[in-house]
Every structure is written in structure tokens, then in C-alpha cells.
C-alpha positions as CSV (number, residue, x, y, z in Angstrom):
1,X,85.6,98.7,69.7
2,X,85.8,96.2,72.6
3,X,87.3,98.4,75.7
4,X,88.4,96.3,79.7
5,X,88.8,99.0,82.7
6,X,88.9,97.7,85.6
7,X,86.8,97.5,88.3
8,X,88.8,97.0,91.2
9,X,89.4,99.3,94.3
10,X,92.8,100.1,93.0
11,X,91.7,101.6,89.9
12,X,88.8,103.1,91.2
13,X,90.8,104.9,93.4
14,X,93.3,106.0,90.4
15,X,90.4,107.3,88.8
16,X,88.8,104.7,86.7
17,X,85.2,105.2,87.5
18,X,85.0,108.9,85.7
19,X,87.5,107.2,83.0
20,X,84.6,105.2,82.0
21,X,82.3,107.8,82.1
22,X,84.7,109.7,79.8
23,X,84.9,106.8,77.3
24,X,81.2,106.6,77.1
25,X,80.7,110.5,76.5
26,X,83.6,110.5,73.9
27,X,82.1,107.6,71.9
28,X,78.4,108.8,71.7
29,X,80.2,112.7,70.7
30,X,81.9,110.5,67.7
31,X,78.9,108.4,66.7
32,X,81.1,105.2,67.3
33,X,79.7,102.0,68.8
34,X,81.9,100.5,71.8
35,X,81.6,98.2,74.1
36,X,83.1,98.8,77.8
37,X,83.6,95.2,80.1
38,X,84.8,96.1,83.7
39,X,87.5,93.3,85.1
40,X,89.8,93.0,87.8
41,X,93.4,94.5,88.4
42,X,96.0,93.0,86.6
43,X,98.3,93.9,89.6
44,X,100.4,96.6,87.7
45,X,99.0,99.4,90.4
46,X,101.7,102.0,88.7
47,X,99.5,101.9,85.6
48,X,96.5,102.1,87.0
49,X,94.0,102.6,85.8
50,X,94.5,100.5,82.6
51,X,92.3,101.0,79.8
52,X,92.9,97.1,77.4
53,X,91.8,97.6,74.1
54,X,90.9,94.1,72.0
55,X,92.5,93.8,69.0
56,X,93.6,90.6,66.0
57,X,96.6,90.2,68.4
58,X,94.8,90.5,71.5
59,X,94.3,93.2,74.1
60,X,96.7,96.7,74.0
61,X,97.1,98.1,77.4
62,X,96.9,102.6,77.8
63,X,97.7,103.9,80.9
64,X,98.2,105.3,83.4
65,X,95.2,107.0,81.6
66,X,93.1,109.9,82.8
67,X,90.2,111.6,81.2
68,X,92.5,114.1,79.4
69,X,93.6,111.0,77.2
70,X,90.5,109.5,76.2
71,X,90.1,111.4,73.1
72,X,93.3,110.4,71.6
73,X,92.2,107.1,72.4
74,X,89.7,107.4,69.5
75,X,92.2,109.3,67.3
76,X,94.8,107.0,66.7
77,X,95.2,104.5,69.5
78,X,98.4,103.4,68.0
79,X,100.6,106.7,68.6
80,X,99.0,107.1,71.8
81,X,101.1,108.6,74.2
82,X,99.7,105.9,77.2
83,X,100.2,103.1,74.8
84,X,102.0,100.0,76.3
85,X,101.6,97.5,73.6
86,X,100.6,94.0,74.3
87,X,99.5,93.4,78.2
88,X,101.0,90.0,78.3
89,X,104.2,91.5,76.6
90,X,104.7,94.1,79.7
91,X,107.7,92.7,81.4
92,X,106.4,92.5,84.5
93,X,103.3,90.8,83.7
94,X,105.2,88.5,81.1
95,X,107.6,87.1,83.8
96,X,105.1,86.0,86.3
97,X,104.3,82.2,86.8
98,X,100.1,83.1,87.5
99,X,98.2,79.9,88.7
100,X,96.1,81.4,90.8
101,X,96.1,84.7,89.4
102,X,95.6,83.5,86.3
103,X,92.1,84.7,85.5
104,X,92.1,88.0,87.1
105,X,92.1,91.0,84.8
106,X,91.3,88.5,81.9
107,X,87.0,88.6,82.5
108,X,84.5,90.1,83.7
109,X,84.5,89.1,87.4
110,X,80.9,88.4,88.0
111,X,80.5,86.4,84.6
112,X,80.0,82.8,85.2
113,X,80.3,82.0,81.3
114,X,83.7,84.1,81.1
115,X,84.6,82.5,84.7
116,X,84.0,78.4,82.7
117,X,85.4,79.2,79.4
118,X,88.8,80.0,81.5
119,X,88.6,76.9,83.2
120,X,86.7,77.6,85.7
121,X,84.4,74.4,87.9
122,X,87.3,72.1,86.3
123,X,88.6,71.6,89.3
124,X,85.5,70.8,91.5
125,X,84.1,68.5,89.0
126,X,87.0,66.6,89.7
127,X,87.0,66.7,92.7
128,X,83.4,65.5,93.1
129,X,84.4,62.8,91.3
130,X,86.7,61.4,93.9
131,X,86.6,60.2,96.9
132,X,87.0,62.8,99.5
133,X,90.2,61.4,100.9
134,X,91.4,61.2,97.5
135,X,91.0,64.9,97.1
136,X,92.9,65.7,100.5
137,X,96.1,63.2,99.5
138,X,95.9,65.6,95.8
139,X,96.4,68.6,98.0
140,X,99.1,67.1,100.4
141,X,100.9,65.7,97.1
142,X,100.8,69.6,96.5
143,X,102.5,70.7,98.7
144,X,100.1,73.7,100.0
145,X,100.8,75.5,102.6
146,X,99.4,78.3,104.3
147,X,99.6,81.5,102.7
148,X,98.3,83.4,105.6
149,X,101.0,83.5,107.9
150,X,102.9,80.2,109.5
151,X,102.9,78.4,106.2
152,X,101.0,75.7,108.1
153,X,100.8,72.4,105.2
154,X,97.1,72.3,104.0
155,X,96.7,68.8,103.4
156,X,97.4,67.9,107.0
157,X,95.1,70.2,108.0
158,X,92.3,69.2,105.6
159,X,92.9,65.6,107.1
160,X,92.1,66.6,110.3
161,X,89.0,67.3,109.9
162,X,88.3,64.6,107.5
163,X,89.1,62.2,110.3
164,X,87.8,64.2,112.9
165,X,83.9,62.2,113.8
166,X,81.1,65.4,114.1
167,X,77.5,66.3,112.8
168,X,78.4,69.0,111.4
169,X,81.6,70.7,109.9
170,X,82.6,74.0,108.7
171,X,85.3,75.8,106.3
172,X,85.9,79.1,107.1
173,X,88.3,82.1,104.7
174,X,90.4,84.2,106.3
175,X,89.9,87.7,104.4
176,X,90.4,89.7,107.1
177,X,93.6,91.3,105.1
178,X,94.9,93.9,107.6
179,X,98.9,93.4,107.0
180,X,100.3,96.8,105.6
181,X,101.2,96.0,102.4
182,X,99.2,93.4,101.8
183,X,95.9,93.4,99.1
184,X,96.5,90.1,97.1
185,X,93.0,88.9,98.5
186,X,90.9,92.2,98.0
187,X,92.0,91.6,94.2
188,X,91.4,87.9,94.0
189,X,87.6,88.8,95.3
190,X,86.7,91.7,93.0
191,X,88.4,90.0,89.9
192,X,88.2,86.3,90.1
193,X,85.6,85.9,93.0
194,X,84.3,82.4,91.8
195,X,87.9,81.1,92.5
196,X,87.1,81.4,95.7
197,X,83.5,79.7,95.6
198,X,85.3,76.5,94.3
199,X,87.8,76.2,95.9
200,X,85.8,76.4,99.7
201,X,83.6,73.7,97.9
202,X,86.4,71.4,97.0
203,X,87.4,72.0,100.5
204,X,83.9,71.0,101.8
205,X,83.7,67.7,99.6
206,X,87.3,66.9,101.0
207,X,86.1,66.7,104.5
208,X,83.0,66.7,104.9
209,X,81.9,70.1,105.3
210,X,78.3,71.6,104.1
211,X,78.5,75.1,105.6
212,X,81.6,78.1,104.9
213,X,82.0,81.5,106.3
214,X,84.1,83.9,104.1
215,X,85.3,86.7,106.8
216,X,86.2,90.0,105.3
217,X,87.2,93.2,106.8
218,X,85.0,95.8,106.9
219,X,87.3,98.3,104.9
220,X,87.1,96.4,101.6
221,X,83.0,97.5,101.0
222,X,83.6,96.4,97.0
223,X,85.3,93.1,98.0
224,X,81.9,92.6,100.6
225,X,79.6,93.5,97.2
226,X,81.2,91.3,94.9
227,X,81.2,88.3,96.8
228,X,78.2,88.2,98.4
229,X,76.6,88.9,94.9
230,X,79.5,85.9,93.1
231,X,77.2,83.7,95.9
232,X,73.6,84.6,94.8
233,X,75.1,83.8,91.2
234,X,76.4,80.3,91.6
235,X,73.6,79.6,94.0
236,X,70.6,80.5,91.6
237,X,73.2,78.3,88.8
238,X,73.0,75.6,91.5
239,X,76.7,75.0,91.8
240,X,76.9,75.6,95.4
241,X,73.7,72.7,95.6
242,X,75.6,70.4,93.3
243,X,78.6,70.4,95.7
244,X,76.1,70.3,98.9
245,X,77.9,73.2,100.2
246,X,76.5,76.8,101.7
247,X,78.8,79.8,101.8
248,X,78.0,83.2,103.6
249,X,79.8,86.4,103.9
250,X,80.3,88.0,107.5
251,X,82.2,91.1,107.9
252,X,84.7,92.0,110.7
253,X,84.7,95.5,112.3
254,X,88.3,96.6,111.4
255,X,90.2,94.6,114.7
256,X,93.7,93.3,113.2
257,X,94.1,91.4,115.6
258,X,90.6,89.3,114.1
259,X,93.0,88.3,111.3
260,X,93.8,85.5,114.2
261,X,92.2,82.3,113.3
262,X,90.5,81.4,116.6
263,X,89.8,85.6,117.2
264,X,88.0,85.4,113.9
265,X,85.8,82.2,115.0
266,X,85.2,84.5,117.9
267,X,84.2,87.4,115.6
268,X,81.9,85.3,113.3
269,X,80.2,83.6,116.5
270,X,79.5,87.1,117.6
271,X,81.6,87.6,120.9
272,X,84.5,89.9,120.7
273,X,87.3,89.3,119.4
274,X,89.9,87.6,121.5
275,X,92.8,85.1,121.1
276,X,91.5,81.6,122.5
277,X,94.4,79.2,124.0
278,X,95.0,75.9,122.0
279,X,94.4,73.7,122.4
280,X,92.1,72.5,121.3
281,X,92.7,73.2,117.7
282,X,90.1,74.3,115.9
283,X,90.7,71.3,113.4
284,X,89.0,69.4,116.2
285,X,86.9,72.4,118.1
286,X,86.6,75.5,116.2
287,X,83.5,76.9,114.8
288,X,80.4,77.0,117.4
289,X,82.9,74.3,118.8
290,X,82.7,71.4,115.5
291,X,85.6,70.7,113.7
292,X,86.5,73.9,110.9
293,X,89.1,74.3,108.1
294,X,90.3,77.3,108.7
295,X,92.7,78.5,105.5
296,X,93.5,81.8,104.2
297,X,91.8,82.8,100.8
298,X,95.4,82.2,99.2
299,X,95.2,79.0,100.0
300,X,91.6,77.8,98.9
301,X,92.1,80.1,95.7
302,X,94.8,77.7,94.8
303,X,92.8,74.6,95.2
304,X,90.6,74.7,91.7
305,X,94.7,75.0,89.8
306,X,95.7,71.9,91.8
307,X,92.8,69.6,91.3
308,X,92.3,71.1,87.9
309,X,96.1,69.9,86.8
310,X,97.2,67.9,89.6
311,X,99.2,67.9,92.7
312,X,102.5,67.2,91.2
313,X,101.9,69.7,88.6
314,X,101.8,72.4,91.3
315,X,104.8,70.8,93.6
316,X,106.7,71.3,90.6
317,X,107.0,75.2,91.2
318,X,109.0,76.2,94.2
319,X,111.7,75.5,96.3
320,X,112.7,73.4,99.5
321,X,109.1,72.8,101.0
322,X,107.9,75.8,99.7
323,X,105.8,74.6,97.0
324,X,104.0,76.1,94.1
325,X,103.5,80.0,93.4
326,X,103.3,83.2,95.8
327,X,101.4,85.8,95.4
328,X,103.8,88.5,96.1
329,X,102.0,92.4,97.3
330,X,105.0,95.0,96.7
331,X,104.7,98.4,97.8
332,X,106.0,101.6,99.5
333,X,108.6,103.6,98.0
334,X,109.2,101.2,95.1
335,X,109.2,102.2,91.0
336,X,106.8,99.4,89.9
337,X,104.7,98.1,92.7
338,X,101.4,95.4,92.6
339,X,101.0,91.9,92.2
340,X,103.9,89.2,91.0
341,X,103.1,85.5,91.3
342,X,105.6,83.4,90.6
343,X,107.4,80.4,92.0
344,X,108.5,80.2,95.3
345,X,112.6,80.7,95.2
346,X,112.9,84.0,93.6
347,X,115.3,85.9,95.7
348,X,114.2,89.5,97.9
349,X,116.8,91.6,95.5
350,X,115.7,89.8,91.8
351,X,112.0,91.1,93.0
352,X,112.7,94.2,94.4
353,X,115.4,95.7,92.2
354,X,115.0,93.4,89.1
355,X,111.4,93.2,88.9
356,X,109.7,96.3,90.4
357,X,112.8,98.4,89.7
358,X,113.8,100.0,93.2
359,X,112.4,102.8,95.0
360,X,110.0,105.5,93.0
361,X,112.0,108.3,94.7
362,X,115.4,106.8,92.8
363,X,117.7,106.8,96.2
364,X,119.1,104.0,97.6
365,X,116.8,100.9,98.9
366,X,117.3,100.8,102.7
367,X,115.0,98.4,104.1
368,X,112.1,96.2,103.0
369,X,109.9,94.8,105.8
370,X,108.4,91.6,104.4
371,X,105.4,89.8,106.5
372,X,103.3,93.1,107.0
373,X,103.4,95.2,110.3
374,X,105.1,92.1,112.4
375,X,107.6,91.6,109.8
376,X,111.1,91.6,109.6
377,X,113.0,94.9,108.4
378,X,115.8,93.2,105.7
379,X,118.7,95.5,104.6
380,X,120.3,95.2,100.9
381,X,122.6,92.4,102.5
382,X,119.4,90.2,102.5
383,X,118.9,90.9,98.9
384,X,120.1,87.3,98.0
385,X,117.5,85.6,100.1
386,X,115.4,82.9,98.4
387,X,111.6,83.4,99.0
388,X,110.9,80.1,101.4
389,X,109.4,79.8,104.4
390,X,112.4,78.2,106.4
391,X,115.2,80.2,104.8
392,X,113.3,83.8,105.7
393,X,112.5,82.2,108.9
394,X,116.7,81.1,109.2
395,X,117.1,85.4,109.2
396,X,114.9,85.8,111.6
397,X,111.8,87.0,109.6
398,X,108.8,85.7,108.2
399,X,107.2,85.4,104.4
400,X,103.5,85.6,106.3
401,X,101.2,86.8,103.7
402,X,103.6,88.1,101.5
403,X,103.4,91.7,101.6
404,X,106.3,93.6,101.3
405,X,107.0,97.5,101.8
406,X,110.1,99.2,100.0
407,X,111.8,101.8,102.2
408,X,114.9,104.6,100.7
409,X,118.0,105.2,102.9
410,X,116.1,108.2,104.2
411,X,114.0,106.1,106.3
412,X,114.2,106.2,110.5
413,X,114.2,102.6,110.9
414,X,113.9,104.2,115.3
415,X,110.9,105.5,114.2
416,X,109.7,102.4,112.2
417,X,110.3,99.9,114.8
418,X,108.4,102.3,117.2
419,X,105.3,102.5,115.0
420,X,105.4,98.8,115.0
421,X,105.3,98.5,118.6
422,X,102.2,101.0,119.5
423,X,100.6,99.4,116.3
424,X,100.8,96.1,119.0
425,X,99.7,98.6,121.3
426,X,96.6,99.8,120.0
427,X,95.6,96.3,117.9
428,X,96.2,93.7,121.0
429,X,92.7,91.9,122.3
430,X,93.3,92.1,125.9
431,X,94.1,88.2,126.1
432,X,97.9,88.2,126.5
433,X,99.2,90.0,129.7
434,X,103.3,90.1,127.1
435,X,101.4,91.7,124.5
436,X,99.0,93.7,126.8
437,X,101.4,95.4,128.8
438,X,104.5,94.4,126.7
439,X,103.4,96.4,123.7
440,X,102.9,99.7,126.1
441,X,106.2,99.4,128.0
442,X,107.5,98.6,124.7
443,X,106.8,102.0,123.2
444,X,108.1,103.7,126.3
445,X,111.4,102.1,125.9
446,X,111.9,103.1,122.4
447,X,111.1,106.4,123.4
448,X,113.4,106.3,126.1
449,X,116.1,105.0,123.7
450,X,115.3,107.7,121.5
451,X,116.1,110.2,124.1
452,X,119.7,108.6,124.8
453,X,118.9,106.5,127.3
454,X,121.4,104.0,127.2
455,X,120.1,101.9,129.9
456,X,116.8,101.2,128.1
457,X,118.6,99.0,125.7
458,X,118.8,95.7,127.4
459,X,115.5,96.6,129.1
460,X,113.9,96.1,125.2
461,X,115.9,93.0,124.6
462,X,114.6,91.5,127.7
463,X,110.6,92.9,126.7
464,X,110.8,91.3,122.9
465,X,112.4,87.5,124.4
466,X,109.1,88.1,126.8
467,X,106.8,89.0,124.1
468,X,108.1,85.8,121.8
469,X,107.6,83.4,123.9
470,X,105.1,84.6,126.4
471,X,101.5,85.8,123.9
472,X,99.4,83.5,122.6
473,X,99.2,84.7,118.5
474,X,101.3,86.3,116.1
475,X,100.6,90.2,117.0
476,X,102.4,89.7,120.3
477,X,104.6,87.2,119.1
478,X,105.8,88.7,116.4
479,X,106.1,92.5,117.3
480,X,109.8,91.8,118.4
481,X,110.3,91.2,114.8
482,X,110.9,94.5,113.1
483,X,111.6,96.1,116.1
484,X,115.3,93.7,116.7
485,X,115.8,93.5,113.0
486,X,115.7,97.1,113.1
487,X,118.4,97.4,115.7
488,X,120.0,94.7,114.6
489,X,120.5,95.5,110.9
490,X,120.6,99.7,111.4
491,X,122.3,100.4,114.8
492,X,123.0,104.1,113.3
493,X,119.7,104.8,113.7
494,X,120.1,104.2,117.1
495,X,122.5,105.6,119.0
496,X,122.4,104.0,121.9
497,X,122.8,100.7,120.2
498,X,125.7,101.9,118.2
499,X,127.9,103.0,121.0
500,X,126.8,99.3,122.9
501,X,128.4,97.9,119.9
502,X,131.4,99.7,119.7
């Protein structure tokens, strides 16, 4: 018997790693011969962890399973009380669109046979193979954007630092994943970490780049161990040679506010981590001042698809000029929460209510914040909201990194939109004197409003315009979000702004 539990933090957290150690005591008790592989999540974090057994008709999925259901396991795996059936047959698996996803929970993530046979170097082969201005027109053709944040189009970026004349360039990962909600890159690492390798080497072939930096927060230690030992692998294979690119792993010290492009070229330079004024961009002066690529890991994990199948096979997926597949995080209060990749265009409600079926505690859904801390509270009459870059950014939120967090009607949004605010309190670098000192005086006026204070109202109102337009990167500029949305959208959670209204 052929046995997959994952490996990932999720599951390990769920219990998996004295699962497996329960599956390997109950086989040698019964005599019988198994093998046990260890892949990635398949994003279904309700059923973790989830034990896949192989079978003629491919691999049966058991969980949630603890070690009081392995023995039934070798019983008669059919009645099993955990059993799920097929994997790809569980609805919310089976109605994903997974491009970049597509490997993870299928192999062994440190397996660079498993890691070809599905697919994998396709991509850069082709990509050597071409010219590299060919390869940046594929990924413009694309339509790529950046799944980090601002949804910034890849292909222009790329072809900036094509064009840009230097001795030396640089592409550099943004895994510094700090957005609450948010843990589509900590899975792509520990289950499909050579994804990663090629597509920051079809990045360095398109514009010249030899050397990468992959930046990952210190609080994902498995994410740090699988990819620096996915390097030593395709290094001793001589893949990374091939492509005449280097990659290295350097690991941030838990500031959010280092998920910042040019704090994070600050952080992997060694100097604290602080917001630098553009420009110049770092297209043209980033990295120990040469011209860097600077994409999140969503992005470059996407690459290998689209050069694999072409640009116009990805543009095909999506939506306005939002093109191709997000990865969306759900979590919170919500009945089935994970991973869903699909197509760009499915609406807030269809994903929230249709898809991960509501809140877990079975009350109403109140408010989903989409974008991570910064992000946008949306009530149920946002539910028919496309997911799009410009139409979330029409309702004045964001689709950042996709992370979304499911809140019941017995949520304070007050209290919400307050935590927001000293979170911008306690993360800000220093740089920004809006964010500095807005964030602080920010948190005194929700308190204030919170007393009763009527006159504290406009006072905030005044504070968020000033923090908008006045700090240099998102965590000032986009802490207004939740807190006005909040207000905006639940005014009986503040008093003070209900009797303004009335």
C-alpha cells in the first residue's frame, strides 16, 4: 500500500507528523508492507491532515485523520469513517482552474524525477531556446501581473531591466508573506519548491540576470529548509549552471513592513529595513544599486505554465486586465477554508458562500477583509464583486495578495479597524512622518470615537486622506483602507458615525 501525507506546515500543525508515525507502527504490528511519500498541502486546510491512498482509480483522500483512525485505515479503507472518495472528485478541489498549483500535493516536493515527469524544466528549456526578448514579449502576451500587491504588469517590468545597460543584474522573490490571511507562498515552497527555481531562471535568461535572492520570513523555518535544500538539488543536477543563474535564500527578521520591495533590498543588503523614495526604480537601481526584477513568488511561479503552454494560453483565463488564475488564501470564520485557484472573475459571494460554504460558526457572514491587514472590510452587499484588480480597486479595496478573512455578524468591525491601525503602529519603518505619527494618532482617535467622542470623527477622516497620500508604501498608504470601509460599510458599530449620518 502506497500512502501521501503531507508534509506541509499546515498539516504538521494538524497533527500529521505523529500520523505518520502511527501509520508506520500499525503496519509493522500487521506484518504489511507500505510505502509512505510525504507531499505538499492540497490547500483543503479543513481536512487536514489528509492521508491519499493510491489505488486502480487513483488516490482516495481520509481525513481529517488522527491517530485514533489509523487502524481502521488497514481494516477496510473503504467504510472508513474519514473516507472522502476520489481527491480530484472533492468539490472544492474539482472546481479549481490550478496552473500554478498544479503540482502541489501531487509529488514528493524535493523529487526532481516526480518534479519532470509533471512537467516540470518544460518551461525553461523553452525559454533557453529563445531569445531573451522573446521570452519577455511571451510573458507580456500573458498578461502577468503582480500577485503581490499593486498588480503591477510583469512583462513591462521584465523589460526594464532587459533594456536597462549594467554588469551585473539581479532577480529577487518576494516571500516575505506577512499579510493575515495569506500562506499561498509558504505552500508553493514546501510542495512544489522547484516551481520556483524555474521560474527565477526563466526570469534571469529574460533579462539578463545571473544572480537571485529568494527573501523569506523568518516564521516559515520549513519553507527556509525546503528551499534552500530544492537549491543544493538542482545545483548538484546542474540546472541552475545550465541556465547560468545562482539563487540563494536570505531570511528576513519578522518586519512586515520588509514585505516592501525597496525595504526588502534594504533587508537583503544588510541595513535595516526602511522604505527608500522612488525614484529611482529599482528596475533601474535596486539591488546593491544594479538593475533587479523584483516579483512576488506568485508571479515567477507562474512563469514555467506560461512558457510551458504559451502566453495566449494563460490570457485566456481571467477577466478585464486581470489575466490568468489567482491563487485565492481563505480563512477566518469560514466552513471550508485553503487554497482555490481559479480564473480571475469569480465573484467575492460564489467564493465565499458557494465555494468555502460560509462561516464555520453557521451565523451570518458580516465582513470579509480581502488584501490582508491593509485591506478593505466588504459587507454581503459586495458579494457580487468580480475578482479584478480595477473593479476591487472601483470599491475602494484591493485584491493585494489575495488573502481573505471571513468574519460572522458578531464581529466589532470598531475594534477591527482599530487593530488595523496600531498593527500600522507597531509595523511602520520610521521613514514616513503620515505613517509614523499618523498610525499613533490614529489609534487614539478610534479610541476616542469609541468613548463617544463625536468630535473625533472628522479628525480620522482628515488622518486617513493624510495617510493616503502623504507615506511612501502600502502600510501607510493603505491603513485608511479597513479602517473607512469599516465605517463606511458598518456605521452601527460606531456610534458616533451613525448619529453623523442620521
Amino acid at each position: 500500500m502506497k500512502l501521501w501525507v503531507p508534509s506541509d506546515a499546515a498539516a504538521k500543525a494538524c497533527g500529521a507528523e505523529p500520523l505518520v508515525a502511527a501509520i508506520a507502527a500499525q503496519a509493522a504490528v500487521r506484518g504489511q508492507q507500505i510505502e509512505i511519500c510525504r507531499n505538499g498541502s492540497r490547500g483543503m486546510v479543513w481536512l487536514e491532515p489528509l492521508v491519499e491512498v493510491e489505488t486502480e482509480a487513483g488516490r482516495v483522500g481520509f481525513g481529517p485523520m488522527t491517530v485514533a483512525d489509523v487502524p481502521a485505515l488497514f481494516d477496510d479503507p473503504e467504510r472508513h469513517p474519514k473516507a472522502l472518495g476520489l481527491v480530484e472528485e472533492i468539490p472544492f478541489f474539482k472546481r479549481q482552474t490550478r496552473l500554478t498549483f498544479a503540482r502541489c500535493g501531487q509529488i514528493e516536493p524535493l523529487s526532481l524525477d516526480q518534479y519532470q515527469a509533471a512537467g516540470g524544466w518544460e518551461g525553461l528549456r523553452k525559454a533557453l531556446a529563445m531569445a531573451p526578448a522573446s521570452v519577455v514579449e511571451e510573458i507580456t502576451a500573458s498578461g502577468l501581473r503582480g500577485r503581490g500587491g499593486a498588480g503591477f504588469p510583469t512583462g513591462i517590468k521584465w523589460r526594464t531591466v532587459l533594456e536597462a545597460e549594467a554588469p551585473q543584474k539581479y532577480i529577487v522573490c518576494n516571500v516575505d508573506e506577512g499579510d493575515s490571511g495569506s500562506f499561498a507562498d509558504r505552500m508553493l515552497i514546501e510542495g512544489d519548491p522547484f516551481c520556483l527555481i524555474e521560474g527565477m531562471a526563466i526570469a534571469g535568461h529574460a533579462v539578463g540576470a545571473t544572480q537571485g535572492y529568494i527573501y523569506i520570513r523568518s516564521e516559515y523555518p520549513d519553507c527556509v529548509r525546503v528551499m534552500r535544500k530544492a537549491i543544493a538539488l538542482a545545483e548538484t543536477a546542474g540546472l541552475l549552471a545550465e541556465a547560468g543563474f545562482a539563487l540563494e535564500v536570505r531570511v528576513g527578521a519578522g518586519a512586515y513592513v520588509c514585505g516592501e520591495e525597496t525595504a526588502m533590498l534594504n533587508s537583503i543588503e544588510g541595513k535595516r529595513g526602511t522604505v527608500r523614495p522612488k525614484p529611482p526604480l529599482p528596475a533601474l537601481e535596486g539591488l546593491f544599486g544594479h538593475p533587479t526584477v523584483v516579483n512576488n513568488l506568485l508571479s515567477l511561479a507562474a512563469v514555467p505554465w506560461i512558457m510551458a503552454h504559451g502566453g495566449q494560453a494563460y490570457q485566456r483565463f481571467g477577466i478585464d486586465r486581470s489575466r490568468g488564475t489567482i491563487p485565492l488564501q481563505v480563512g477566518g470564520n469560514v466552513k471550508y477554508g485553503g487554497l482555490f485557484e481559479t480564473g480571475f472573475g469569480i465573484t467575492l459571494g460564489e467564493l465565499v458562500v458557494g465555494v468555502c460554504g460560509g462561516t464555520a460558526s453557521g451565523r451570518p457572514v458580516k465582513a470579509v477583509q480581502v488584501g490582508g491587514p491593509l485591506g478593505a472590510y466588504h459587507p454581503q452587499a459586495d458579494f457580487d464583486l468580480p475578482f479584478c484588480y480595477e473593479l476591487f480597486a472601483g470599491q475602494g479595496g484591493l485584491v493585494g495578495h489575495a488573502g481573505l478573512v471571513v468574519h460572522d455578524d458578531s464581529a466589532d468591525m470598531l475594534q477591527l479597524a482599530r487593530f488595523a491601525m496600531e498593527f500600522c503602529a507597531v509595523e511602520s519603518c520610521g521613514t514616513c512622518t503620515p505613517c509614523r505619527i499618523g498610525a499613533v494618532r490614529g489609534v487614539e482617535t478610534l479610541d476616542r470615537i469609541a468613548a463617544g467622542d463625536a468630535t473625533a470623527l472628522p479628525l480620522l477622516d482628515d488622518l486617513c486622506d493624510t495617510m493616503k497620500y502623504g507615506s511612501l508604501c502600502a502600510l501607510g498608504g493603505f491603513t485608511p483602507y479597513p479602517v473607512q470601509s469599516a465605517i463606511r460599510h458598518f456605521p452601527q458599530d460606531f456610534p458616533v458615525a451613525r448619529e453623523a449620518a442620521e
